[in-house]
Each structure stands twice: as C-alpha cells, then as structure tokens.
N, C-alpha and C positions, 0 to 999 in steps of 0.2 A: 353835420355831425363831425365831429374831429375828437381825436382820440391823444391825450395826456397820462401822465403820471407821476409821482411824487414820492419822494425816497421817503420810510419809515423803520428808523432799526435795522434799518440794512438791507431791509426788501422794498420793491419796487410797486408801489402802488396805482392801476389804470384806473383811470374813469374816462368817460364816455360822455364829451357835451355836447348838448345839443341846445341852439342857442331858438327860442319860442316868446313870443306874445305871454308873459308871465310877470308879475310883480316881483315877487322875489328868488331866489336862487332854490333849487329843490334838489337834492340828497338822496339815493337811495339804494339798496343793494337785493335787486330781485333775488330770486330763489337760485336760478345760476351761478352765484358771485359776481355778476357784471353790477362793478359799480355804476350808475348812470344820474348824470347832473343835467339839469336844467336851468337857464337864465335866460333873461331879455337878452335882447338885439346892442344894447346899449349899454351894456354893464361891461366895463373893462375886466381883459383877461385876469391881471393879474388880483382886482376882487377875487372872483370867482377861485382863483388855485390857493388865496388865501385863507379863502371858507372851508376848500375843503380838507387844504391842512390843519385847521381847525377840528375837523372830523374824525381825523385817521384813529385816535383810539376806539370810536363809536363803530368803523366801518370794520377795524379787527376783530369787534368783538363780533359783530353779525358774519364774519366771512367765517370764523370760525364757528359758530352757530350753524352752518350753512356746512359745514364740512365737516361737524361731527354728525348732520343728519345723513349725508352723503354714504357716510364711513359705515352706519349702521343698515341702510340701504340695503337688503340681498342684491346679487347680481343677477339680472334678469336673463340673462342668458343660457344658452348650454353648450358646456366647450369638455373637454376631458378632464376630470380627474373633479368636476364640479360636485358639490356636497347636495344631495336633492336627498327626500325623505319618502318612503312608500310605507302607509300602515305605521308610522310611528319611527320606524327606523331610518337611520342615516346611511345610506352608501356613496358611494365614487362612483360617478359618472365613466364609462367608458363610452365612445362613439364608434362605430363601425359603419361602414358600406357596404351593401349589399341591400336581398330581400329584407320587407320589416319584418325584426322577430324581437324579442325583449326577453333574456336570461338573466337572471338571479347568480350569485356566488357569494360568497361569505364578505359582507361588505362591499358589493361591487355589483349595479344595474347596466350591463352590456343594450346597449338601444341601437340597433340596426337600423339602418335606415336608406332608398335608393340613392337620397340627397343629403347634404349634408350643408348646404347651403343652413343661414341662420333663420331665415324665416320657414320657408317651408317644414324644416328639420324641428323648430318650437312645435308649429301647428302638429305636425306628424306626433310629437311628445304627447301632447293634447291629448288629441285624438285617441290615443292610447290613455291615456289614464279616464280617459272619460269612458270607453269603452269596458275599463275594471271597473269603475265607481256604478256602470249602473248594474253588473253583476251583485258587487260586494254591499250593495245598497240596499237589495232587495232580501239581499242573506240575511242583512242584520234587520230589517225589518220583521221580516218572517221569528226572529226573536224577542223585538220590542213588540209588537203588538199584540200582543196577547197579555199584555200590562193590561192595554186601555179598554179592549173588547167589551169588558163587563159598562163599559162606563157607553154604550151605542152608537161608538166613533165608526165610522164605514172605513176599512182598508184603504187608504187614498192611493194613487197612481202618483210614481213617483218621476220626475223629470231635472234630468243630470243639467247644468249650466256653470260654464265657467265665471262666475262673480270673483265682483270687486272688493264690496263693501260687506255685504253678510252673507255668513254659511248656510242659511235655507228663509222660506218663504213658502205662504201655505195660501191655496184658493179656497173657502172652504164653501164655496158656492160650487166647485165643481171637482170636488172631492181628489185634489190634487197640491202634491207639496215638491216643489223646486228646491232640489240640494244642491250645493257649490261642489264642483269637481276635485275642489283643494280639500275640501276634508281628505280624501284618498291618502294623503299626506300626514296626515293626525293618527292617533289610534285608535281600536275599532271603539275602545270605552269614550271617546271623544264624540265618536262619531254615533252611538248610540245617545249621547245625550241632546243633541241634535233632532235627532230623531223623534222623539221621545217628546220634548220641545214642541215640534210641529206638530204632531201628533194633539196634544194637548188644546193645541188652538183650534180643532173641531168640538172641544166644550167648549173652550174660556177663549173668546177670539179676543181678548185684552191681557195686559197684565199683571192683571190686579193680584189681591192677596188670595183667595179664592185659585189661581191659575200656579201660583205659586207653592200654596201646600198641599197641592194634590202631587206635584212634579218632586217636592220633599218626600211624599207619603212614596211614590211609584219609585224613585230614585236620589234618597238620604247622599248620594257625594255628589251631587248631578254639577255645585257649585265648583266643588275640586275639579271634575272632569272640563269645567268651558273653560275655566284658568287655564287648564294645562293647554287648552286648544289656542288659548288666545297668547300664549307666550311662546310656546315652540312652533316648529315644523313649516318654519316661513324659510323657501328655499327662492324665493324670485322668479319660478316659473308660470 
C-alpha cells in the first residue's frame, strides 16, 4: 500500500493504493473519507494517478456527502457545557468529581461523578437515566393503561434497555414490553405514545388497520407525538 495525492482547486487530495490481482482499477471513498484505489501489479503508476484525476469531481462530491452526514452526527460524548435533553428539555451539561449525585438548575444538569474518565463517566450517565426511566416508566404506565384494560390486555412488566434502532418491543407470550432508555430524553407525551403502542400489540400483534384505529380511537395525535420523538431530543449519548 503507498499513499499519493493530487492537487484539486487548491486542496490536496490522498488516496490510498493498493496494488491486487484485479482487472481493472477500482475507486472508492468509504464512510471515513479515506479515498482507497485498487489496481493490478502491472498497470503503470502514472495510468492509475490519471484515473484518478479523472475522478476528483465524483470524489468531492462523496467527501462532502460524507461530511455533511458527519456535521449532523450528535456528538457522542459528555464534556462540559454539552447540550443533552431530560423529559423533553435541553440543558448544559456540567461535570463534577466527587460522590454520584445528579442536580437540576434552570437550564443546567450538574452530573457528579467519582471518575470522570470518558468511559466509565458515559456508563455512570447510563446508569442513571436508566435508573429514572424505570421509575418514570411505570408512572406513566400506571396512566396509560387504563386506556386498554377494558380491551383484556394483562398489565405487562416493563424492562429498561439501552437500544439502538427502536424505542420499545413487546413479548406478548410473556406478558412483557422492553423500552429504550432514550425515550427519558423525549417528552412524557412521547413517551406515552410508546407506551400505549406496545400496549396495543397484546390485541393486534401486527400492524394492520384494525391496530391502527383502535391506537386513533385511544390516542387521535398519537401521529404528531412519534414525529416529535422521531425528530428531536437526539443528544448522542
């Protein structure tokens, strides 16, 4: 592998070749921005820097594809002054040492911590919102369900888990619904729809039309509230 570059407009463009058992020359700009070319053993340098001059508006335009998804990225971290959301609201991250303890102030979540280290100090964050969500889960259950009672749904047992991809999941063989720790982050009307949602899939374990007007009938904005879930309160923790 040996490493080039090739001036474009004024900046300075790397790729990355790697010379392989290939018929022809291959192009490409993973998810990182590393540009990365491939060719035979046998293809002269100066082909190869002429292909990919050939390229440089096709590679600007992915490098910059690749950097406006970067830009919009939250930052996964927690440092001070970070923007994180509790219940709907935004505050300012403050970090302290010491005993764990977690205070509130007008715009500002003080998060104590013995470490402060960046892993343990994520987990420790965790830990703590997971610790609220299964409180505040079962509060706002104890007001949803009395929707669906009439309808012979059994109160399910609820179970906190930090997910990736979706905000809950329901067993309904063993009368159990899995919520994402991130809702805590959303508002409580977010987070009843949710609820309410899973709830639902003890009649209608599909989602057909039938699962759908019953969840209009129980909850007419239920649509406005997953929009709002699904566009705010993404802070990258």
């Amino acid at each position: 592998m040996s490493r080039h570059s090739i001036p474009f407009e004024g900046i300075e463009i790397e790729y990355e070749l790697t010379r392989k058992n290939v018929k022809y020359i291959n192009l490409r700009v993973n998810k990182y921005g590393k540009v990365a070319v491939s060719a035979g053993k046998h293809v002269p340098f100066e082909v190869i820097d002429e292909f990919v001059r050939s390229k440089t508006s096709w590679i600007i335009m992915h490098l910059a594809e690749i950097e406006k998804i970067r830009s919009e990225m939250p930052d996964t971290s927690l440092n001070d002054g970070k923007m994180v959301f509790y219940l709907g609201k935004p505050y300012h991250l403050i970090l302290e040492q010491g005993e764990r303890n977690v205070s509130f102030e007008e715009g500002t979540l003080t998060f104590c911590n013995p470490t402060l280290r960046p892993n343990p100090l994520k987990e420790a964050y965790l830990d703590w919102l997971k610790e609220e969500a299964e409180k505040k889960f079962e509060e706002i259950m104890d007001r949803i369900y009395p929707l669906v009672a009439e309808y012979y749904i059994k109160r399910p047992q609820i179970k906190v888990r930090n997910m990736k991809s979706i905000w809950g999941s329901c067993t309904t063989t063993g009368a159990t619904i899995r919520l994402n720790l991130q809702l805590m982050k959303a508002e409580e009307e977010c987070i009843e729809q949710v609820i309410l949602h899973e709830l639902l899939h003890f009649r209608y374990p599909h989602h057909g039309k039938s699962f759908y007007d019953l969840m209009g009938q129980l909850m007419p904005d239920w649509k406005e509230r997953k929009e709002k879930l699904e566009k705010n309160f993404k802070d990258g923790v």
